[in-house]
TORRO-866915 format. One record per residue: x, y, z of N, C-alpha, C in turn; residue in one letter. Coordinates in nm, 2 decimals. Example, Ala and Ser with C-alpha at 12.3 -4.5 7.8 and 13.67 -1.06 7.14 Angstrom:
2
n.u: 1.32&n.v: -0.57&n.w: 0.78&ca.u: 1.23&ca.v: -0.45&ca.w: 0.78&c.u: 1.32&c.v: -0.33&c.w: 0.78&kefi: A;
n.u: 1.28&n.v: -0.22&n.w: 0.71&ca.u: 1.37&ca.v: -0.11&ca.w: 0.71&c.u: 1.29&c.v: 0.00&c.w: 0.79&kefi: S;
This chain:
79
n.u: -12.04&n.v: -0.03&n.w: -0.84&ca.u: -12.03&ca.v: 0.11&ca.w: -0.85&c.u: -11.88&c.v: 0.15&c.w: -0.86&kefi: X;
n.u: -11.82&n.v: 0.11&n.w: -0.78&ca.u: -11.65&ca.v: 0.13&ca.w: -0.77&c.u: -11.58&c.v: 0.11&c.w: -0.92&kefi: X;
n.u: -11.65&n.v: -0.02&n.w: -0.98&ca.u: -11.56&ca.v: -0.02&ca.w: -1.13&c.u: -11.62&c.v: 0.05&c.w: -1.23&kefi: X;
n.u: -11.76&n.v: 0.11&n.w: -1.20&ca.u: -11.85&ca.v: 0.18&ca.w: -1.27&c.u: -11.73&c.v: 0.32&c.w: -1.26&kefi: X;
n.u: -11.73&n.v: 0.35&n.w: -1.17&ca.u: -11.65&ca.v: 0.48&ca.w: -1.15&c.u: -11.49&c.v: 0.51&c.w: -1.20&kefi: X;
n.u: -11.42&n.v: 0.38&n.w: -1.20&ca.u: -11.29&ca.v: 0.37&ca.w: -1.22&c.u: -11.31&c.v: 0.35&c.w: -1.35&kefi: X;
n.u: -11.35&n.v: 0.33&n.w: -1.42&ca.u: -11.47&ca.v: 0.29&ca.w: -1.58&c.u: -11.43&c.v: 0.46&c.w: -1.62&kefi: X;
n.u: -11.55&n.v: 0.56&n.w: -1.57&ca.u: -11.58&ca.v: 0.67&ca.w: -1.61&c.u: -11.46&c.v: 0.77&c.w: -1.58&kefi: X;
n.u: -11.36&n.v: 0.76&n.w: -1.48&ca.u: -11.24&ca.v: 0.81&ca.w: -1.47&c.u: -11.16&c.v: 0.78&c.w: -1.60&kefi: X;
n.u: -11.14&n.v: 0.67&n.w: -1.61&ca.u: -11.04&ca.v: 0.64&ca.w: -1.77&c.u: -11.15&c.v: 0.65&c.w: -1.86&kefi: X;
n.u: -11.25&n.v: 0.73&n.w: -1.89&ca.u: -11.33&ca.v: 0.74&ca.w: -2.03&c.u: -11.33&c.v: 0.61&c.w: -2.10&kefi: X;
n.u: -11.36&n.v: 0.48&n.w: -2.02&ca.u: -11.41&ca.v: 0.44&ca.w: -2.10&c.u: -11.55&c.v: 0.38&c.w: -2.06&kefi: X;
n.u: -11.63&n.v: 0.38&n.w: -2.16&ca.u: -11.77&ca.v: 0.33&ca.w: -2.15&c.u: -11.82&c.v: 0.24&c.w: -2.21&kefi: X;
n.u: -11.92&n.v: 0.19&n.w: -2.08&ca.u: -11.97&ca.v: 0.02&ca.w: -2.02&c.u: -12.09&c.v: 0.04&c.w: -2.15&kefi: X;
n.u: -12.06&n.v: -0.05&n.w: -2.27&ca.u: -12.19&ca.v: -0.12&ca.w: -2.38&c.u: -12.28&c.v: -0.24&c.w: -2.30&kefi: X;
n.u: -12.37&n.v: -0.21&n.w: -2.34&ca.u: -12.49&ca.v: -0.38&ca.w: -2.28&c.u: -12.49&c.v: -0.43&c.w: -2.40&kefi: X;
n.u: -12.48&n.v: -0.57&n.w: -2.38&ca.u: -12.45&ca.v: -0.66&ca.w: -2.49&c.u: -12.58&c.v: -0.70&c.w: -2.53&kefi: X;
n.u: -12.68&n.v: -0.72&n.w: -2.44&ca.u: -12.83&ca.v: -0.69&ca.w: -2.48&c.u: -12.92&c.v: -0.58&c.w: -2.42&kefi: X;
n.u: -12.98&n.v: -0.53&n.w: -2.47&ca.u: -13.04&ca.v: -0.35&ca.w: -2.44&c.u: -12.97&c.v: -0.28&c.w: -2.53&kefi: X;
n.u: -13.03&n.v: -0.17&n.w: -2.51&ca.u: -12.98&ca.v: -0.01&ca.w: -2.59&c.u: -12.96&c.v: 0.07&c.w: -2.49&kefi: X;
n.u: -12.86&n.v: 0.05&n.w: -2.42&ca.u: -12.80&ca.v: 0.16&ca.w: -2.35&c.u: -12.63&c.v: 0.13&c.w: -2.31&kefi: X;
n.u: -12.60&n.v: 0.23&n.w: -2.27&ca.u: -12.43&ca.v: 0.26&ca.w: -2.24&c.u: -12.43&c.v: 0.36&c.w: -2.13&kefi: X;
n.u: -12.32&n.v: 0.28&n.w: -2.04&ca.u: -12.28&ca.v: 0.41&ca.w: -1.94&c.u: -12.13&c.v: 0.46&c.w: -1.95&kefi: X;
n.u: -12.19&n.v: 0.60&n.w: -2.00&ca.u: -12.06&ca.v: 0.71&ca.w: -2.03&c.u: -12.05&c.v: 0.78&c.w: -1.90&kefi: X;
n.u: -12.01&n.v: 0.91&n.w: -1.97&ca.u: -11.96&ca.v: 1.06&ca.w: -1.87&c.u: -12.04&c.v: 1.13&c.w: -1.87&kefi: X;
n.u: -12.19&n.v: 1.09&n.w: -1.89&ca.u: -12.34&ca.v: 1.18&ca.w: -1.94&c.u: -12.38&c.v: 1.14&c.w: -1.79&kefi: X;
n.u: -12.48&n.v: 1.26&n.w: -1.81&ca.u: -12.55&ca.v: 1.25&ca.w: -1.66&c.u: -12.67&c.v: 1.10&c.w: -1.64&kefi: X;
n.u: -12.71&n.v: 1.13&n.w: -1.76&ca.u: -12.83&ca.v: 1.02&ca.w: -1.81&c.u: -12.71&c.v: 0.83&c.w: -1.75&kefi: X;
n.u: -12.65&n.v: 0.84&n.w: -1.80&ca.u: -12.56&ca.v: 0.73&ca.w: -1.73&c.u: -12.53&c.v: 0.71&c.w: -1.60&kefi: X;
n.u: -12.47&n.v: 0.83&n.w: -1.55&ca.u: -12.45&ca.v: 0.85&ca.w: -1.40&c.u: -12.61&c.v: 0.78&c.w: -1.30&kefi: X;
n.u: -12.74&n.v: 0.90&n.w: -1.35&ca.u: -12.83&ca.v: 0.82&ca.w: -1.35&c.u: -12.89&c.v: 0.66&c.w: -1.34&kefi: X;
n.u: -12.88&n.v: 0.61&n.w: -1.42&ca.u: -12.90&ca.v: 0.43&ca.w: -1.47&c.u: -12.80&c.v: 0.35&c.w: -1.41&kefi: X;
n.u: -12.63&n.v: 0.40&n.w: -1.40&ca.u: -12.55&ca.v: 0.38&ca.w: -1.30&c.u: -12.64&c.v: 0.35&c.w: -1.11&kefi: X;
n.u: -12.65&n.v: 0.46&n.w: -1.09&ca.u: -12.71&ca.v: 0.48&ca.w: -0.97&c.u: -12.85&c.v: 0.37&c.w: -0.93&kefi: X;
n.u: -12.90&n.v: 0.39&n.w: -1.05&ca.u: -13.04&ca.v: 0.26&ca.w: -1.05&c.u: -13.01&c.v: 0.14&c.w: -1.05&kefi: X;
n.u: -12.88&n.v: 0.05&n.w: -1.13&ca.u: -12.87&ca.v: -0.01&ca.w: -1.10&c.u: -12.80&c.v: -0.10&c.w: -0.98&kefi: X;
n.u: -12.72&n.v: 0.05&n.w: -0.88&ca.u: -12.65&ca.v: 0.00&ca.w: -0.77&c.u: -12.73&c.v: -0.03&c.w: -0.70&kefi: X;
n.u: -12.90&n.v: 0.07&n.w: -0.69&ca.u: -13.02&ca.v: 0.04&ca.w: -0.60&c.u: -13.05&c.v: -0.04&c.w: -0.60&kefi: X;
n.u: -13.03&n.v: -0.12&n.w: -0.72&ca.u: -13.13&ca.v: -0.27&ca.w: -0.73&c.u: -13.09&c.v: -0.38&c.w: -0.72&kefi: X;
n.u: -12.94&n.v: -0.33&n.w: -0.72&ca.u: -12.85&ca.v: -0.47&ca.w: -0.65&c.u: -12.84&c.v: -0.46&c.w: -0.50&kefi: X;
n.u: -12.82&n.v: -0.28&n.w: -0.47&ca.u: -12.82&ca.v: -0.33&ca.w: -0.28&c.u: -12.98&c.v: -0.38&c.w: -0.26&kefi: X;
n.u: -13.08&n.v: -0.41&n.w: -0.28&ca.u: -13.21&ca.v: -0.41&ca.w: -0.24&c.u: -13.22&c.v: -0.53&c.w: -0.26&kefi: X;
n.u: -13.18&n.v: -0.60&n.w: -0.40&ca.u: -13.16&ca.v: -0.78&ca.w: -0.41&c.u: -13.12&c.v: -0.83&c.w: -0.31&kefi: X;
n.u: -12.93&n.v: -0.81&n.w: -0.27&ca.u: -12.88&ca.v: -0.80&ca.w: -0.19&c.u: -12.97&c.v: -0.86&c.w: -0.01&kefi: X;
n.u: -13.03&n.v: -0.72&n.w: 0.01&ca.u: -13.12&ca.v: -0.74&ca.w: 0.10&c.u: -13.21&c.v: -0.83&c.w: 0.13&kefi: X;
n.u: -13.26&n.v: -0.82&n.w: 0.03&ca.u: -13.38&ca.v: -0.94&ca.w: 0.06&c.u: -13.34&c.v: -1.10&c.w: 0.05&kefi: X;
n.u: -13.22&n.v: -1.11&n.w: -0.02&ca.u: -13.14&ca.v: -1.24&ca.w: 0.00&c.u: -13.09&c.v: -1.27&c.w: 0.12&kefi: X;
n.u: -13.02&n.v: -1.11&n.w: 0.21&ca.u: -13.04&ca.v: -1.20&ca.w: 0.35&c.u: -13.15&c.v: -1.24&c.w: 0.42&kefi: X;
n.u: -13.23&n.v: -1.14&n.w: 0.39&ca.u: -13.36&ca.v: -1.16&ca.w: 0.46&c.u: -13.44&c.v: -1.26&c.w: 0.43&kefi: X;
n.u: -13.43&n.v: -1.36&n.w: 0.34&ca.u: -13.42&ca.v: -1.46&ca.w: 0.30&c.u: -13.40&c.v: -1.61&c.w: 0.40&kefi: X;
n.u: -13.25&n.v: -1.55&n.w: 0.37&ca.u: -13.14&ca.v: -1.66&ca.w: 0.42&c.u: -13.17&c.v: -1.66&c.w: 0.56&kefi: X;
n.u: -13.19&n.v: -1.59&n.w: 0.60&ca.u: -13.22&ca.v: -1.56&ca.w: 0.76&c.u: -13.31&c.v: -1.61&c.w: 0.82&kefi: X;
n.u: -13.44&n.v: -1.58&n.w: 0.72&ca.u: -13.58&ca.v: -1.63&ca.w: 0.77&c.u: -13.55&c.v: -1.78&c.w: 0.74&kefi: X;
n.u: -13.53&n.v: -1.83&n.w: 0.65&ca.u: -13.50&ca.v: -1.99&ca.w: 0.66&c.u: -13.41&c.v: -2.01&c.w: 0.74&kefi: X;
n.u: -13.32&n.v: -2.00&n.w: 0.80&ca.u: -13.25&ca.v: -2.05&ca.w: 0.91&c.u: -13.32&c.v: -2.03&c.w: 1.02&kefi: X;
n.u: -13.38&n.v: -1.95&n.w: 1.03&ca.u: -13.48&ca.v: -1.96&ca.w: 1.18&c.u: -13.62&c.v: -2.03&c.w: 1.19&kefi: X;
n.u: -13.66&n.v: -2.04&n.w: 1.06&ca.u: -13.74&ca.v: -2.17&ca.w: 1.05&c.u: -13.67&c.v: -2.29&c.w: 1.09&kefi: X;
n.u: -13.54&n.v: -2.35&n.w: 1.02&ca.u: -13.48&ca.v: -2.44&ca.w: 1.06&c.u: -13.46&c.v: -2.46&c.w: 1.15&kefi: X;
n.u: -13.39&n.v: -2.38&n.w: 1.23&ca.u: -13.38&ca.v: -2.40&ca.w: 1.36&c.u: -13.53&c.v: -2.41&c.w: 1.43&kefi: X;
n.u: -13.60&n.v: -2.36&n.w: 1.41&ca.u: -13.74&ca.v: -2.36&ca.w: 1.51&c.u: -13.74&c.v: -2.54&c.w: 1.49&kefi: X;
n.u: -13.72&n.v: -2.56&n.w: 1.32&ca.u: -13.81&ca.v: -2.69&ca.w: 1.35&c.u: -13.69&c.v: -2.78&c.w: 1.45&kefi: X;
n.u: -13.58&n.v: -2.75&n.w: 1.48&ca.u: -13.46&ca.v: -2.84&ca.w: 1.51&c.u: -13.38&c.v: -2.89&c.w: 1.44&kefi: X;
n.u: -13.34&n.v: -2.83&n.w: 1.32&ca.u: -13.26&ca.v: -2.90&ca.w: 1.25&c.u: -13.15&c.v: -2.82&c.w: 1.34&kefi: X;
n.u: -13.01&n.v: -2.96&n.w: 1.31&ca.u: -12.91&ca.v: -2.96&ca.w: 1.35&c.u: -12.80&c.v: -2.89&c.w: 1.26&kefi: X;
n.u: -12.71&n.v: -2.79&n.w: 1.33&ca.u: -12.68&ca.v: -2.73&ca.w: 1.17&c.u: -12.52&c.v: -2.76&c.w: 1.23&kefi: X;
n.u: -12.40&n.v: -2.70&n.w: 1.14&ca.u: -12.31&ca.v: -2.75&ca.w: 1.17&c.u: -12.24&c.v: -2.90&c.w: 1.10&kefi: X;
n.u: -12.10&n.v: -2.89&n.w: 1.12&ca.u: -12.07&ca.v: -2.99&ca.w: 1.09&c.u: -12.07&c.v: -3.12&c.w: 1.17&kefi: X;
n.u: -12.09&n.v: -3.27&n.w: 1.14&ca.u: -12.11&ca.v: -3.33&ca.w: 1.20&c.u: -12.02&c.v: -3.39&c.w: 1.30&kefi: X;
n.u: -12.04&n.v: -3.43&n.w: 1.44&ca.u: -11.95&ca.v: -3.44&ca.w: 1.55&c.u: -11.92&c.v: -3.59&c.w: 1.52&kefi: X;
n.u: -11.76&n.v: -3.65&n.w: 1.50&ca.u: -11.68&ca.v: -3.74&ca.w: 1.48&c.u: -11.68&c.v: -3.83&c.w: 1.59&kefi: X;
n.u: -11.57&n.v: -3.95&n.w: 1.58&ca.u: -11.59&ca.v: -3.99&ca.w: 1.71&c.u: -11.48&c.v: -3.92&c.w: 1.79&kefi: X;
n.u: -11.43&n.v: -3.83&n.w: 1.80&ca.u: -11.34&ca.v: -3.76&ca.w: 1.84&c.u: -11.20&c.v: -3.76&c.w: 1.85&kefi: X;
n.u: -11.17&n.v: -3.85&n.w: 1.74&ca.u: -11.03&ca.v: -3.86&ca.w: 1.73&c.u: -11.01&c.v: -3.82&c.w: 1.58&kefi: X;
n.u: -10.89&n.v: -3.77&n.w: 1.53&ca.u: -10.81&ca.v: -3.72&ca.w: 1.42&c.u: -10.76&c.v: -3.81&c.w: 1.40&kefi: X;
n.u: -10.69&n.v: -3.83&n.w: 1.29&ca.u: -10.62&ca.v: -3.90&ca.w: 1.16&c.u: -10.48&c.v: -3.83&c.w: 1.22&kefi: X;
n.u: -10.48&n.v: -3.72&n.w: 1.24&ca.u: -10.34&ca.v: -3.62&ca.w: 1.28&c.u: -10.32&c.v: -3.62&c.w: 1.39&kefi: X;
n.u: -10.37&n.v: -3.70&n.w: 1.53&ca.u: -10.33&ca.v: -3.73&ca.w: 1.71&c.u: -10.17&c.v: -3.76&c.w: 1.69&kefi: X;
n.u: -10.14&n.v: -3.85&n.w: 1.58&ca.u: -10.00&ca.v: -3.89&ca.w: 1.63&c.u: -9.92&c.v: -3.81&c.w: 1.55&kefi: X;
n.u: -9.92&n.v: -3.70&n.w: 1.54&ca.u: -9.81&ca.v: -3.63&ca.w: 1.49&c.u: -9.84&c.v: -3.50&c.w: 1.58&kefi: X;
């Protein structure tokens, strides 16, 4: 939305390379602007909610997450 906006401040207007539509300085744009910010925060969402639910399945079953523990010495001790 932020470059949608900084877009419509400098007059200039966003063409779809496939579709029939354009967002200008028209309300009808402003509009379709707005629908499309909705349906990216809402994607958004359910990708964490997603990501989330599978990590707590994981974890239920015990998977070990993290990176894996070395034998405890660095390459870098003697410096």
């Amino acid at each position: 939305m932020e470059i949608l906006s900084i877009a419509s401040q400098k007059e200039i207007n966003v063409l779809a390379v496939k579709g029939d539509w354009q967002l200008g300085n028209s309300i009808q744009s402003k509009i379709m602007a707005m629908g499309f910010s909705l349906a990216a925060e809402i994607e958004r969402d359910l990708i964490s909610q997603r990501t989330k639910e599978d990590l707590r399945v994981k974890k239920a079953e015990g998977k070990i997450w993290g990176r894996p523990k070395g034998p405890g010495k660095s390459k870098l001790d003697q410096y």
